[in-house]
C-alpha positions in Angstrom: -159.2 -12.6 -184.5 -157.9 -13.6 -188.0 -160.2 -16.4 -188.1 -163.0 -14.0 -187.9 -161.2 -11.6 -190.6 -161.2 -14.7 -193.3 -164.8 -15.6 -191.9 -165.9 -11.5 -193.1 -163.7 -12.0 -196.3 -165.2 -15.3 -197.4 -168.8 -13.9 -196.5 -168.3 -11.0 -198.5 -166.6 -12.8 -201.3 -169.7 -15.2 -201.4 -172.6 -12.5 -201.3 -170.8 -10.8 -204.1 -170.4 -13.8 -206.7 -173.6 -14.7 -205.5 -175.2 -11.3 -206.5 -173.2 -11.4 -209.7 -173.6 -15.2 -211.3 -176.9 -16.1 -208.9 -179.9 -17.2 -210.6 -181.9 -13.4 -210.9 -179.1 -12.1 -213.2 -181.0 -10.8 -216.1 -178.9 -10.3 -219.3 -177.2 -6.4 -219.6 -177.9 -6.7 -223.4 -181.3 -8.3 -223.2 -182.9 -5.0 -221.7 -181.2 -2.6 -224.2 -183.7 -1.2 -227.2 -182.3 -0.8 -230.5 -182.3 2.3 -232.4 -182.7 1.9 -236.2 -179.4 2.6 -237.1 -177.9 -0.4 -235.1 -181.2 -2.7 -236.0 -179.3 -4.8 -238.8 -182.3 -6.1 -240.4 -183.4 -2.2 -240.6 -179.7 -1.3 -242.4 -179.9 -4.3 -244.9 -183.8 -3.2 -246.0 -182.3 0.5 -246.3 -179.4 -0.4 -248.8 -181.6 -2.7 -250.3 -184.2 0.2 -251.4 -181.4 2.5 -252.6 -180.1 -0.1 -254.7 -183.3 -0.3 -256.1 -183.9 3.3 -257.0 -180.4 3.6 -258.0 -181.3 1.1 -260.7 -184.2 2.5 -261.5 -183.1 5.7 -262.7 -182.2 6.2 -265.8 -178.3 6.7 -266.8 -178.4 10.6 -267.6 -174.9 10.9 -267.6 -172.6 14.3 -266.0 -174.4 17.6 -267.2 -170.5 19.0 -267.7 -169.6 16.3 -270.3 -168.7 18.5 -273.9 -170.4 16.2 -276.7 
């Protein structure tokens, strides 16, 4: 009867690192879309473009400044 037990076990214990490492795993990360805010390429063209306007604006100065 205990043979039988660690026969189940082992069984089990294969089907389920089978199932988890066999060879139609597909990657958890591979399926997932990407918004815009986590698409790095996206963030680095974003600060890139405010750089730009920030630079092209002219230097008015603080509208409270007593001159």
């Amino acid at each position: 009867m205990l043979y039988l037990l660690a026969l189940i076990g082992l069984v089990v214990v294969a089907f389920l690192l089978w199932k988890a490492f066999g060879p139609d795993t597909k990657p958890v990360l591979g399926d997932r879309v990407l918004g815009p805010d986590d698409d790095p390429d996206f963030l680095w063209r974003m600060g890139r473009e405010n750089r730009r306007k920030k630079s092209d604006e002219p230097d008015t100065g603080s509208p409270d400044k007593a001159g």
